[in-house]
C-alpha positions as CSV (number, residue, x, y, z in Angstrom):
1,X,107.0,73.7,143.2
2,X,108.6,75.7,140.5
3,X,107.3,76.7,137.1
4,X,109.7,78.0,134.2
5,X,107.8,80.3,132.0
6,X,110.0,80.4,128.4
7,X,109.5,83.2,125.8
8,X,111.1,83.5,122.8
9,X,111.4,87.0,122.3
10,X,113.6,88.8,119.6
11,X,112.7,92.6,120.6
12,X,116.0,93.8,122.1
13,X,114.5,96.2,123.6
14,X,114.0,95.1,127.2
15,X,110.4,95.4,126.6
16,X,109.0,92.0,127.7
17,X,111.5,91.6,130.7
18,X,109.8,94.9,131.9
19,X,106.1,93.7,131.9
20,X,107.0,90.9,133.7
21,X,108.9,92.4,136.5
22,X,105.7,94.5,136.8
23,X,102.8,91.6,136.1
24,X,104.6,89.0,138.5
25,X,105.3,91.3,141.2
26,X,101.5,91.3,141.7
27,X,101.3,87.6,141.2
28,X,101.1,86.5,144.9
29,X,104.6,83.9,144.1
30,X,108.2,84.3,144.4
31,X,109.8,84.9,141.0
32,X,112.9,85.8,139.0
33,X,113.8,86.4,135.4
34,X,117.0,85.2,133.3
35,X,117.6,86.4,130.3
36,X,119.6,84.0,127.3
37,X,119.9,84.7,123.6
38,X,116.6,85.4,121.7
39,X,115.1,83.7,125.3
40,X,113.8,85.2,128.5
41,X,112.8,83.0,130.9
42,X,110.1,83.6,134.1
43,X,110.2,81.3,137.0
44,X,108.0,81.2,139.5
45,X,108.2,79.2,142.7
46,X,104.9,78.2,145.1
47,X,102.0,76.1,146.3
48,X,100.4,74.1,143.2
49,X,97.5,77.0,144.1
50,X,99.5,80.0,143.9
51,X,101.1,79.1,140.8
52,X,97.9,78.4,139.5
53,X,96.7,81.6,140.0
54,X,100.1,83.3,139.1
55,X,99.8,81.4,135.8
56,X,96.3,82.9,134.9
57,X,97.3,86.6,136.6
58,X,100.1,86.5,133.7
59,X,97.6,85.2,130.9
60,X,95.3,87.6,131.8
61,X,97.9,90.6,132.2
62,X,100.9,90.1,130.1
63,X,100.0,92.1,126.4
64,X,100.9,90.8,123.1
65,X,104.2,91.6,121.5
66,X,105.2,91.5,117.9
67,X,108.2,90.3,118.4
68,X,106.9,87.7,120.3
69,X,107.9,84.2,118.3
70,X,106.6,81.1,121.3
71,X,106.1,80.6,124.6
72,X,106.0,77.0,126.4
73,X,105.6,76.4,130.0
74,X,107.3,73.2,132.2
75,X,107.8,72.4,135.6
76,X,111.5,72.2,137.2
77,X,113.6,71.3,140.0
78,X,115.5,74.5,140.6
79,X,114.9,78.0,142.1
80,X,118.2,79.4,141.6
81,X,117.9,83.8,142.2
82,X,121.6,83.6,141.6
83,X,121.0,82.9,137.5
84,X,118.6,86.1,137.7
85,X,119.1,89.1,135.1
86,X,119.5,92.5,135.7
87,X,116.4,94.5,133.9
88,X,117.0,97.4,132.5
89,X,114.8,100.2,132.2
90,X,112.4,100.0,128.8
91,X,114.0,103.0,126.2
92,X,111.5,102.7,124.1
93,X,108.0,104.9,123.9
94,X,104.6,103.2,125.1
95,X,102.1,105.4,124.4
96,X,100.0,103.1,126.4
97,X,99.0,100.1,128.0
98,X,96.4,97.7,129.1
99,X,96.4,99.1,132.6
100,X,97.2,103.4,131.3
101,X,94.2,102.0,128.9
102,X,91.8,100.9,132.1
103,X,92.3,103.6,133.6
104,X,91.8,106.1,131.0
105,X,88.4,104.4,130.0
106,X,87.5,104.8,133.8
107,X,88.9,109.0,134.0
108,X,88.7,110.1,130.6
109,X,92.2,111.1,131.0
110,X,94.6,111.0,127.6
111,X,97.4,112.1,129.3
112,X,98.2,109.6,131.4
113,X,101.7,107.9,131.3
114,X,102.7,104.7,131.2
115,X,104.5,103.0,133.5
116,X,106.6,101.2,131.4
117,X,108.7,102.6,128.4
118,X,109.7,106.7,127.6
119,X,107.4,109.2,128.2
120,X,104.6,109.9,125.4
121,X,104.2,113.7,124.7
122,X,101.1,114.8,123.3
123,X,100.9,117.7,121.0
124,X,97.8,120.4,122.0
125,X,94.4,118.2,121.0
126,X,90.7,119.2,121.6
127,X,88.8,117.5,124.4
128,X,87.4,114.0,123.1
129,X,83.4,115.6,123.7
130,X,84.9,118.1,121.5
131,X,86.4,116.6,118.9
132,X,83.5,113.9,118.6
133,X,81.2,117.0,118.0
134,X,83.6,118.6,115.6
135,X,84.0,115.3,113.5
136,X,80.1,114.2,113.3
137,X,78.2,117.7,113.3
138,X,78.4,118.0,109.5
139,X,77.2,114.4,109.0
140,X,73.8,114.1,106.6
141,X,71.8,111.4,109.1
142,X,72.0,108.4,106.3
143,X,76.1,109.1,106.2
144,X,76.8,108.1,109.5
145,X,78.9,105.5,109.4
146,X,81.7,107.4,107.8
147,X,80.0,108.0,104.2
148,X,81.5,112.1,104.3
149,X,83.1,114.9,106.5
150,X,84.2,118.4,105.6
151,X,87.0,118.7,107.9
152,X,88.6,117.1,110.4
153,X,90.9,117.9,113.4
154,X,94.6,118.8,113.4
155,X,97.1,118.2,116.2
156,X,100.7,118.2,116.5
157,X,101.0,115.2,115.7
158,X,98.4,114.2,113.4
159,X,95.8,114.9,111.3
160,X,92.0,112.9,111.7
161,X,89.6,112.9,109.6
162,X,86.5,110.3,109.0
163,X,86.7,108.2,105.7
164,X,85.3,109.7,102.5
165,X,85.3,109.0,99.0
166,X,87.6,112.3,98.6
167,X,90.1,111.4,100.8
168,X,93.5,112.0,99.6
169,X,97.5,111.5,100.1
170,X,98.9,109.1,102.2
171,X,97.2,107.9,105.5
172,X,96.1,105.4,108.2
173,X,93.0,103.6,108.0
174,X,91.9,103.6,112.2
175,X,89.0,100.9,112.9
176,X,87.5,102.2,116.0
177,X,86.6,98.7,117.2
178,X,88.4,95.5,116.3
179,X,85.1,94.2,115.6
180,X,85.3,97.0,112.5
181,X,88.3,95.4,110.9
182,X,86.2,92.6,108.9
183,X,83.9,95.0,108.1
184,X,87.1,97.1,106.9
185,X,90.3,94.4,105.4
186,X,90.4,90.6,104.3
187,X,92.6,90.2,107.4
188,X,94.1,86.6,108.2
189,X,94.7,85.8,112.1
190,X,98.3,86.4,112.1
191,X,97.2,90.3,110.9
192,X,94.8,90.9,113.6
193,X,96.9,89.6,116.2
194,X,99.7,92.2,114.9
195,X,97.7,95.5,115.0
196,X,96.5,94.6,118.3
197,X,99.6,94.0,119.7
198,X,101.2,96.0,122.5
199,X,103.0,98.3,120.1
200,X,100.5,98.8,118.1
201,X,101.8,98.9,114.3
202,X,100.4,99.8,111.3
203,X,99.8,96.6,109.1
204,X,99.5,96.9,105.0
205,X,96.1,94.3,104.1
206,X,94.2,93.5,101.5
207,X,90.6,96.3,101.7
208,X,87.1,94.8,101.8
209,X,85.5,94.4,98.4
210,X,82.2,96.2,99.8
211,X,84.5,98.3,101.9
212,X,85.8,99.8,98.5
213,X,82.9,99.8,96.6
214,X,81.5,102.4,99.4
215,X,84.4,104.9,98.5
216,X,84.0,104.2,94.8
217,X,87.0,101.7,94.4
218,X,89.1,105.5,95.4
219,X,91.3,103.3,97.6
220,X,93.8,100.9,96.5
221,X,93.4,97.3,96.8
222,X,95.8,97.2,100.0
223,X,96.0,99.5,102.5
224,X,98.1,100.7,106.0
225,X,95.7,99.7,109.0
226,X,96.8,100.5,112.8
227,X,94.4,100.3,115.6
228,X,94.3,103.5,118.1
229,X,98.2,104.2,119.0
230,X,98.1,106.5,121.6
231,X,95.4,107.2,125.0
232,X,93.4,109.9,123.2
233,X,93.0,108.1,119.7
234,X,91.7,105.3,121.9
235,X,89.0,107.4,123.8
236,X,88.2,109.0,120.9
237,X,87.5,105.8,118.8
238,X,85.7,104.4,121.7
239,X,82.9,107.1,121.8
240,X,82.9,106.7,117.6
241,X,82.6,103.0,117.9
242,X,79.7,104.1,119.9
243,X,78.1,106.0,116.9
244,X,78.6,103.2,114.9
245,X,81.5,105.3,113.1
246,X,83.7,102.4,111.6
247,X,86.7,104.0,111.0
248,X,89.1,107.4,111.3
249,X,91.4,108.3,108.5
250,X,94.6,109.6,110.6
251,X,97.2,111.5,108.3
252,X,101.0,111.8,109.1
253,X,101.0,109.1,111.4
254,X,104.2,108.1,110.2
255,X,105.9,111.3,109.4
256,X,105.1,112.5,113.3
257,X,106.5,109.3,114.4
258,X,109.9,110.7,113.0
259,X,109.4,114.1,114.1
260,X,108.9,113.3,117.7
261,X,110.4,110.4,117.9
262,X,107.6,108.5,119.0
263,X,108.0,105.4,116.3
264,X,104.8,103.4,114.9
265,X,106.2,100.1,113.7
266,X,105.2,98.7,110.2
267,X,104.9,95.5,109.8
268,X,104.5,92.4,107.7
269,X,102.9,89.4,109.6
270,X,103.9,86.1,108.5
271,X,102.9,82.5,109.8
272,X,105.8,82.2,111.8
273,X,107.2,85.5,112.6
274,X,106.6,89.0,112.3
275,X,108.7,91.0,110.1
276,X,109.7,94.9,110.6
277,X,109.3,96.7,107.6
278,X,109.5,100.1,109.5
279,X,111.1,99.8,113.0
280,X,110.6,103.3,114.4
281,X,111.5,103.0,117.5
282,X,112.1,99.7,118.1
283,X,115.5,99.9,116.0
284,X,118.1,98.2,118.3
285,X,120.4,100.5,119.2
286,X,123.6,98.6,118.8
287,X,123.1,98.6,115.0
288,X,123.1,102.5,115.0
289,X,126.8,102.0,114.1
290,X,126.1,100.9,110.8
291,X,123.8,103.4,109.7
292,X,126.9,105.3,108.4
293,X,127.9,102.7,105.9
294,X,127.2,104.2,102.2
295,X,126.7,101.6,100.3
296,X,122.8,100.7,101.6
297,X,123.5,96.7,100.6
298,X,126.4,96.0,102.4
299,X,124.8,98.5,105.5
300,X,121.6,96.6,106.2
301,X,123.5,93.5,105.5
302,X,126.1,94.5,108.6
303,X,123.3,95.5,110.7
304,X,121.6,92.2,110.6
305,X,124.4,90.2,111.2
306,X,125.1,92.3,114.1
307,X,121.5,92.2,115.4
308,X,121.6,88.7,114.9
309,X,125.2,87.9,116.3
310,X,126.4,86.2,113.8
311,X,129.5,87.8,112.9
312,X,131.3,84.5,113.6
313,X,129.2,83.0,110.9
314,X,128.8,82.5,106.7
315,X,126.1,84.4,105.9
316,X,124.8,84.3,102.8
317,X,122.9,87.5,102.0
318,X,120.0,88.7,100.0
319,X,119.7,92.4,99.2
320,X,116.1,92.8,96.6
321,X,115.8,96.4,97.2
322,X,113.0,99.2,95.4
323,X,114.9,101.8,95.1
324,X,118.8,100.9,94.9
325,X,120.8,98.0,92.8
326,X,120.4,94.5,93.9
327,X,123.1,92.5,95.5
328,X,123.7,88.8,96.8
329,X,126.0,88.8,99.1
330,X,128.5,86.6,101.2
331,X,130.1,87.5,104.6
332,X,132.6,85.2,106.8
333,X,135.3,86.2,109.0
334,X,137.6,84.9,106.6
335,X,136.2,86.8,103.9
336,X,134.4,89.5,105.4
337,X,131.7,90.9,103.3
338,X,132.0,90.7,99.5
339,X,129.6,91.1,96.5
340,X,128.8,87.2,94.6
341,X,125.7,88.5,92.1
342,X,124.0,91.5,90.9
343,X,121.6,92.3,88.4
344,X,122.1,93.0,84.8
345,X,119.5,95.4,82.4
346,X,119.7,97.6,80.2
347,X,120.0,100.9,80.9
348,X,117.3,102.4,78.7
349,X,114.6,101.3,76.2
350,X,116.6,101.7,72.9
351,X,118.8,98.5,74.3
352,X,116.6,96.5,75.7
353,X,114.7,96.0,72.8
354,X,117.8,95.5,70.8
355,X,119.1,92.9,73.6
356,X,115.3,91.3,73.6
357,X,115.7,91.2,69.9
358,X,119.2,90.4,69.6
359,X,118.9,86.6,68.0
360,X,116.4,85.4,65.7
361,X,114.0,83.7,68.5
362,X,114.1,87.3,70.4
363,X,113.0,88.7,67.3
364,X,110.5,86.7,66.2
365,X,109.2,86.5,70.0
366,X,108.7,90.8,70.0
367,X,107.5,90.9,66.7
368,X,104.6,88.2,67.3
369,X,103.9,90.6,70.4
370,X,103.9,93.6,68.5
371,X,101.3,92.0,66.7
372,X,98.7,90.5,69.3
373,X,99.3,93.2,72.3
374,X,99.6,96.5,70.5
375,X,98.7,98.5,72.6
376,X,100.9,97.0,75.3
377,X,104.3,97.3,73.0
378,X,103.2,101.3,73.0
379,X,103.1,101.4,76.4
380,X,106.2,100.2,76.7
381,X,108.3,102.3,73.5
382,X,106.5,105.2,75.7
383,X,108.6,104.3,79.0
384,X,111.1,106.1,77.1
385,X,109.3,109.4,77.6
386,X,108.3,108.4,80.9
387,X,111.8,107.9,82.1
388,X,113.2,111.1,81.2
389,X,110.6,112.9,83.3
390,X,109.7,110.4,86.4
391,X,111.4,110.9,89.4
392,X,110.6,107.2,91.0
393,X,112.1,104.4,92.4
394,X,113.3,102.0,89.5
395,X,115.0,104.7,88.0
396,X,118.4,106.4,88.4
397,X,118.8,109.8,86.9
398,X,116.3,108.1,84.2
399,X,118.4,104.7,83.5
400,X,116.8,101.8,85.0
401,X,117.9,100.4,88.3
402,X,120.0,97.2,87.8
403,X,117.1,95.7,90.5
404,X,114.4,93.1,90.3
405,X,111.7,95.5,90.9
406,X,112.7,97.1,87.5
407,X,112.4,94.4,86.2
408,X,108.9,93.6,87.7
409,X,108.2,97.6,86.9
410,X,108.8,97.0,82.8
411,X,106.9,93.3,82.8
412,X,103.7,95.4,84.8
413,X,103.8,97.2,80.9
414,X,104.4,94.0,79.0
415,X,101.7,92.2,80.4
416,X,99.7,95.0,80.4
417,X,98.6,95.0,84.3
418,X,100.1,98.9,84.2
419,X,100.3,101.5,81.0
420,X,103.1,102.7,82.5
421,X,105.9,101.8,85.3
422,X,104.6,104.8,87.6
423,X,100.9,104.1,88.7
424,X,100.0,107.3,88.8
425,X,96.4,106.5,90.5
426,X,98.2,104.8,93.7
427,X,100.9,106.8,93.2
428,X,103.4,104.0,93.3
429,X,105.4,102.1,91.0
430,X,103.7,99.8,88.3
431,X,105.7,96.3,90.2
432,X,103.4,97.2,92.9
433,X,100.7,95.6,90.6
434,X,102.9,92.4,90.2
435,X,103.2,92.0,93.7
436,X,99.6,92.5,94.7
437,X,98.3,90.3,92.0
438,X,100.6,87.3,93.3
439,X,99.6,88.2,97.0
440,X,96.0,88.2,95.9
441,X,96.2,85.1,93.2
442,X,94.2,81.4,95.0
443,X,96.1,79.5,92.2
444,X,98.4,76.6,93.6
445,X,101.5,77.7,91.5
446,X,102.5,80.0,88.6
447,X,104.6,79.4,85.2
448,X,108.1,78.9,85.9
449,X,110.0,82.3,84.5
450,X,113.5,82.8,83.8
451,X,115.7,83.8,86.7
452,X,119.4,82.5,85.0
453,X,122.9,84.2,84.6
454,X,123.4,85.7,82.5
455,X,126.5,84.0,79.8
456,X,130.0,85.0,80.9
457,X,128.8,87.2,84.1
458,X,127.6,87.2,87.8
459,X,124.7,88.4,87.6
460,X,121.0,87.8,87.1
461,X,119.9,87.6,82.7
462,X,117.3,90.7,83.4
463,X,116.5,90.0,79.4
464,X,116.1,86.6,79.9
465,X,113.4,87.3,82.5
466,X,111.8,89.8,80.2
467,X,111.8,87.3,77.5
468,X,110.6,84.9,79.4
469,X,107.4,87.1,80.3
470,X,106.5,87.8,77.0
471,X,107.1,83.9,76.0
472,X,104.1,83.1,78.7
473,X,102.3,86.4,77.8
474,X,101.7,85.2,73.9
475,X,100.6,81.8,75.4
476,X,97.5,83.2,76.4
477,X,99.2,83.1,80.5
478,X,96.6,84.6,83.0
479,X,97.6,88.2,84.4
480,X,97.7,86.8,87.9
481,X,99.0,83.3,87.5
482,X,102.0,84.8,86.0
483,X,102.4,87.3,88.6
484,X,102.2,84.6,90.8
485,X,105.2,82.8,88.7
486,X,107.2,86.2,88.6
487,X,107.5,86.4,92.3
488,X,107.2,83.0,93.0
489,X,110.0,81.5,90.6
490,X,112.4,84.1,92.2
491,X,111.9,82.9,95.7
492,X,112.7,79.4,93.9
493,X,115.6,81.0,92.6
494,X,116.9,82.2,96.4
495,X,116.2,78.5,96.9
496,X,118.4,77.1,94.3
497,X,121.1,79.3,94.7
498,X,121.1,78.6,98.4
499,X,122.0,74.9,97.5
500,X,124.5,76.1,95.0
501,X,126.3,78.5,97.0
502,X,126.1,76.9,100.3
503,X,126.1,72.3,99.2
504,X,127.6,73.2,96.0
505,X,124.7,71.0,94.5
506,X,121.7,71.6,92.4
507,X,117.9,70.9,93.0
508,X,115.2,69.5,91.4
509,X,113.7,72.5,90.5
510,X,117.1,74.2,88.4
511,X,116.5,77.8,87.7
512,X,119.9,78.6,87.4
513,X,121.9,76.7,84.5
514,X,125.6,75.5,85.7
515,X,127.3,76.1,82.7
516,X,126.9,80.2,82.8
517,X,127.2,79.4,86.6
518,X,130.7,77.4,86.2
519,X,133.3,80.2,86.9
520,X,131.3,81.5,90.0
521,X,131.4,77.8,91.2
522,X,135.0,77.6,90.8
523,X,135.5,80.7,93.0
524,X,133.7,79.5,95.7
525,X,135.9,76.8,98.2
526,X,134.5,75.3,101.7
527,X,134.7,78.8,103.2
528,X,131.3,80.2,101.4
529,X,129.4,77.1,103.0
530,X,126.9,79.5,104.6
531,X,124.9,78.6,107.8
532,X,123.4,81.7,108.0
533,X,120.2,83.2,105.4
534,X,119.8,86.9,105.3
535,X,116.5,88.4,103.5
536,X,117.1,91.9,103.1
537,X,116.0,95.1,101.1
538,X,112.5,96.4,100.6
539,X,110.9,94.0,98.2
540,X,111.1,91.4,100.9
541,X,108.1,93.5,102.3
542,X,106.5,90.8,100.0
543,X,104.9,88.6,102.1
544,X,104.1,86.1,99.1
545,X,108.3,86.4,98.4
546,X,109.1,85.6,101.5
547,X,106.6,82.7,102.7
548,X,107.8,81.0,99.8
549,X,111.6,82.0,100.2
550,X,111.2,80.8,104.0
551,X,109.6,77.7,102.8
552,X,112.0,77.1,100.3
553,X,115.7,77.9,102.3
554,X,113.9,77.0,106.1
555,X,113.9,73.5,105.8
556,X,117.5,73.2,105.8
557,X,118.9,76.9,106.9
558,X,118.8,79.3,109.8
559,X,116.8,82.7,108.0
560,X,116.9,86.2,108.8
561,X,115.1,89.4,108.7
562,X,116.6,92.4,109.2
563,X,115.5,94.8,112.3
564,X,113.4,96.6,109.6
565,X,113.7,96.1,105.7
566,X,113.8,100.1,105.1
567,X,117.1,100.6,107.0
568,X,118.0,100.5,103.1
């Protein structure tokens, strides 16, 4: 009897094949592995017993992997060694796993390697009796539970401290238990089952009301959360958990990552796949080619298509960066790569208000908000100052990006969910606020806003969007339902220009109006009938954008993430 185990794996990085040479050659079964595409396969050839057994040694055994997308399980005729693949050795760093983990818990030793993956190295760290002592001792009794701490412990790698309301800077949130991270995050399954996955990434989630209310609402409404990465953050956190400590707060985990080369992945869990914000060390390394490439659209554009293989193919491309220009994009081998649509804005405040108010409507539209949202038409005159002195991301030597989170950055102001477009309490810019009130929002659906060309040019109206905003904004529009609409109409947008580009046919929903559309259409011939969707650039870090994009284009077209959205 033979069993064919299939995975659908789309690591690249010889990861999975690895842990099952090593789990099945325990198994008690004959076996061999084939490798095909985004698909490894196991099989496994014995009595009706022994697979039996093998079957429940591999549940038991074989760890979770984020870039895990299915696995099914069928009996076949065939035990063919000959269609076997030849592993090769794991290159990338595993701090540790399930069995390093056993055996730590039963020696108490950090340093043990794994036997799968680069070797981990360690910087100098106190003993874990040590540092549990050094964390707690200055604990009032009612403040355990991670209420306050005066200092914290400093390796070569990292920095740990337990939560207090004066934490500071960027870091971590550590549960030292799973069974902490309700306690800790508003986490949905698919977030859970990423930070406890083999390589253990750090996952962004929505904080527990009470959770912030016990650090005075100090933290932000979503943070970074990674369970213990390496052997001694895992001994450590189990004698915490012990303690009833909740959680660690571990600083520079991602800048030592990049000094030592030992990458933690970031990433975004959606219902069907997991995307890589942050690849660290999981970058494939046949993309390393197109790292070079200056312009950062067209470069993480390249890379995906080669990740993905589909140089043959149209690929129709979406670049929605935070901190460069944005770009859609087409690529063929008849074409190659070439720039379709952009986005258009002014470059400072002076002319956008003059393009806002340019006709009558845009001037009666500003001045009725001038009237009802005073404040709000203050903030915004005062992004003038704001840009001449803030070094951020939607700006460019103080001229607005030409990018959608600009845009998203200036309706934050208009709307008023931000005074300015640098949120200077989560140090971050103000269309973070868009994009967590969407993410957050229980409503079915937002307003429809404007995402149309703008008259005589390829490229997105950025005025027409703002105008838009303010049109909802004077109708009395609730702060979150029309975040909700901002991000959502855009992934509608992707959608309709999908049709457009690739069926040369509109939808039901039209965001795009054909007649400033019409000399782009009459560019385009049967060659720029894409097969291929490519989501790429940081904003797509969105999960709310790219559920709905996904949705949207998924149906009827093959989509892509990049091997991380900050290659940009």
């Amino acid at each position: 009897m033979v069993l064919e185990f299939e995975f659908n794996y789309v690591g690249n990085n010889d990861l999975l094949e690895n842990f099952l040479q090593e789990i099945s050659a325990s198994g008690g079964c004959e076996f061999y592995i084939k490798k095909s595409a985004d698909f490894v396969y196991l099989y496994a050839q014995g009595t009706e017993k022994e697979l039996a057994d093998f079957s429940d040694h591999l549940a038991q055994e074989l760890p979770y992997s984020i870039f895990l997308r299915s696995t099914a399980a069928k009996v076949v005729e065939k035990f063919n060694r000959n269609e076997s693949s030849k592993i090769a050795p794991c290159e990338v760093i595993l701090p540790m796993t399930p069995k390093s983990m056993k055996e730590a818990e039963k020696t108490g030793d950090f340093r043990i390697k794994s036997e799968i993956g680069k070797e981990y190295v360690l910087g100098e760290v106190p003993t874990i009796e040590e540092a549990v002592e050094k964390l707690i001792s200055e604990l009032a009794p009612e403040a355990i539970g991670g209420d306050c701490c005066n200092f914290g412990i400093t390796t070569e790698s990292y920095t740990i401290n337990l939560l207090k309301p004066a934490n500071s800077g960027h870091f971590v949130i550590m549960p030292t238990d799973l069974k902490f991270l309700p306690r800790i995050a508003v986490a949905s399954e698919e977030e859970a089952a990423a930070i406890s996955a083999i390589e253990r990434p750090v996952v962004e989630m929505k904080l527990n009301a009470i959770f912030r209310a016990k650090y005075l609402d100090s933290f932000p409404l979503m943070a970074h959360i990674a369970l213990p990465g390496d052997l001694y953050l895992y001994l450590l956190c189990l004698e915490l958990a012990k303690r009833d400590v909740e959680a660690i707060a571990v600083s520079n985990y991602h800048e030592h990552i990049t000094k030592h080369k030992n990458a933690r992945a970031i990433v975004m869990p959606l219902k069907t796949q997991n995307v890589l914000v942050s690849a660290g060390d999981f970058l494939p390394q046949k993309i390393d080619k197109f790292l070079t490439i200056k312009e950062p659209h067209f470069r993480i554009f390249a890379a995906a298509i080669e990740d993905q293989n589909k140089k043959q193919d149209r690929s129709l491309g979406f670049y929605f960066s935070d901190s460069n220009d944005d770009y859609v994009m087409f690529n063929s081998p008849e074409t190659g790569a070439k720039e379709l649509l952009k986005v258009w804005l002014p470059d400072n405040i002076d002319d956008l208000l003059a393009a806002i108010e340019s006709d009558e409507t845009g001037a009666k539209l500003l001045e009725n908000y001038k009237a009802k949202f005073p404040e709000n038409f203050a903030n915004f005159l005062a992004i003038k100052e704001d840009a001449a002195k803030l070094n951020i991301r939607v700006l460019n030597n103080g001229a607005f990006r030409q990018n959608i989170a600009a845009l998203w950055a200036i309706a934050a102001v208009f709307t008023g969910l931000s005074n300015s477009i640098f949120d200077s309490a989560h140090t971050a810019d103000s269309f973070h606020k868009i994009l967590h009130n969407a993410a957050f929002s229980a409503a079915p659906k937002g307003q429809r806003i404007d995402y149309k060309l703008k008259s005589g040019e390829n490229a997105i109206d950025g005025v027409r969007f703002l105008r838009s905003v303010i049109s909802f904004k004077l109708a009395g529009a609730d702060n979150e339902i029309l975040s909700l609409g901002i991000v959502e109409s855009l992934a509608h947008f992707i959608s309709d220009l999908v049709s457009i580009v690739c069926n040369k046919e509109t939808t039901d929903f039209t965001l795009i109006e054909t007649r400033n559309f019409g000399e782009f259409i009459k560019s385009l011939d049967f060659r720029s009938r894409a097969d291929a969707v490519f989501f790429t650039g940081r904003l797509f870090a969105c999960a709310k954008l790219s559920e709905i994009a996904l949705e949207k284009v998924g149906a009827s077209r093959k989509c892509y993430f990049p091997s991380a959205l900050a290659l940009e």
